[in-house]
N, C-alpha and C positions, 0 to 999 in steps of 0.2 A: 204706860208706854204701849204705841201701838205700834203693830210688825205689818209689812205692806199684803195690801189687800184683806186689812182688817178695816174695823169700824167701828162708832160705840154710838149708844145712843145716850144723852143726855138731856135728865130731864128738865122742864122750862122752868120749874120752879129749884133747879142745883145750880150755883153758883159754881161756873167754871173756868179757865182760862188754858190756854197753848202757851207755852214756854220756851219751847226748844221743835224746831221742825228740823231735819238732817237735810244736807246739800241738796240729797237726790228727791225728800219729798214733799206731798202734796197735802195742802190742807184744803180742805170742802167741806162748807158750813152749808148742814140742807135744813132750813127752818118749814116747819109745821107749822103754820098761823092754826090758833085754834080753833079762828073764824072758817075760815075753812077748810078745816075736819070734820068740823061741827057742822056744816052745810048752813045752819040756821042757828042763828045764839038764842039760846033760852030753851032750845028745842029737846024734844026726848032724845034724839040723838046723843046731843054735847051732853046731857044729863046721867046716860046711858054708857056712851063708846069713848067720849071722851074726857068727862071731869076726873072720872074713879083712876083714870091711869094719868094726869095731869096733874091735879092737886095731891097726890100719893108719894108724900116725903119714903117710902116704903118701895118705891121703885126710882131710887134716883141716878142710875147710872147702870149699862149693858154693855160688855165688850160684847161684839160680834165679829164672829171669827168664821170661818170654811171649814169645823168641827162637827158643827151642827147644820143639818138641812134644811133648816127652815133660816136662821141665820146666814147661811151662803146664799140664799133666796131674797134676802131683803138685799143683803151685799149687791148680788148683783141688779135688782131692780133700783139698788141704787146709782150703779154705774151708770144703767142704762138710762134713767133720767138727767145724770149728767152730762151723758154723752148727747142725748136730746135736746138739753138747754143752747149748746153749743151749735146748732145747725140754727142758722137762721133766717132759713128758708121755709118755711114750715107754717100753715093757715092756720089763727088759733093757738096759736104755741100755748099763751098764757092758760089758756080753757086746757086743755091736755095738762101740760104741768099740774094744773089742780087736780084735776081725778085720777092722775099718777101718784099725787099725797096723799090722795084717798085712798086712794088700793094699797099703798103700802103701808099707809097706818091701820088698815084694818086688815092687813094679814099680822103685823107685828102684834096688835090686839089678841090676836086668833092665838099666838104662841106665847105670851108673856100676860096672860086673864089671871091666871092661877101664881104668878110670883112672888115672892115678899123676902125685903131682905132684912127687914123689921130694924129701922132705922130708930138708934134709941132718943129718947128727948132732950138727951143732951144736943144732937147732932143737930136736930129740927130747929130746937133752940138758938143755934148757933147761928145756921142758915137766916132764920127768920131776922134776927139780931144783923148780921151782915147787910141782907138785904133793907134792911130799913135804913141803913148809913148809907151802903152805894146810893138811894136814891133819891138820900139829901144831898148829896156831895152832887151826882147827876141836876138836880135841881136846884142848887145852887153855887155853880162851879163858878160864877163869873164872879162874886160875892167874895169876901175874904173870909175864909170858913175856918174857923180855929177844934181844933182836938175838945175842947168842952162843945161845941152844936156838932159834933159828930156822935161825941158819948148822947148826949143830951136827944140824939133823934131816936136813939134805941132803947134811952132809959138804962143804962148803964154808967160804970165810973169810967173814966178818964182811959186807966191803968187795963181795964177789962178790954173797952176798945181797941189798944194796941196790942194788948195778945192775942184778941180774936182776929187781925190786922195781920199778924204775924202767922198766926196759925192755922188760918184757913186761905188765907191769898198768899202767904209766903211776903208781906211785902210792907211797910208800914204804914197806917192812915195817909203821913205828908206824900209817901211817893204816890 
């Protein structure tokens, strides 16, 4: 649950979803391409600034809150590039937007190098297991997909699928 003028960072490799948004608020999804963050794929950069904090099931979720000064600092540098995207009067907008993702992934860098919330293998496992089903189902949604090619994309039973179904999306395979 987040309380207004907070924010969370979610990482690209967590499986996550919004459920509930109240009357009065506001959801803002601000995507990182890790193409560029990375300025250049393959490069020491992405190798360096961006894999370790990316691929790291061990950092996979940050409430940010007006607690901490360096989290009230991304908060607001996040506002401020929302409040940005919205004028659209602006030369280069898109060029600005990227090196506004840059600044603000490498100050988040700068405060969250040393984290770890030592995600156990059960959790990773699970994740990985999900994500291998979302992205049959994604890739093959037009297809009549039955409960065994969902088990059958993860290497799992039947039975395993709908509890991980249940207990990590709150929701069953069919919905």
């Amino acid at each position: 649950n987040l309380k207004s003028g907070n924010a969370i960072f979610i990482n690209s490799r967590l499986l996550h979803m919004t459920n509930h948004i109240s009357d009065d608020g506001e959801y803002v999804s601000i995507n990182f391409p890790t193409k560029m963050i990375s300025i250049l794929t393959g490069s020491k950069l992405e190798s360096d600034f961006v894999q370790p904090f990316t691929m790291n099931y061990n950092l996979p979720a940050i409430l940010l809150t007006n607690d901490d000064e360096w989290q009230k600092n991304i908060i607001s540098m996040l506002t401020d590039l929302c409040n940005f995207c919205k004028d659209e009067e602006v030369y280069a907008k898109d060029y600005e937007i990227a090196v506004r993702l840059q600044s603000i992934w490498l100050y988040f860098i700068r405060n969250v190098k040393n984290y770890s919330c030592n995600s156990s293998k059960s959790f990773v496992r699970k994740q990985e297991y999900i994500q291998l089903m979302l992205s049959y189902i994604h890739d093959n949604f037009m297809a009549n997909i039955s409960l065994s090619d969902i088990s059958n994309s993860a290497h799992i039973s039947q039975a395993e699928c709908s509890r991980l179904f249940r207990k990590v999306l709150d929701i069953s395979p069919y919905e």
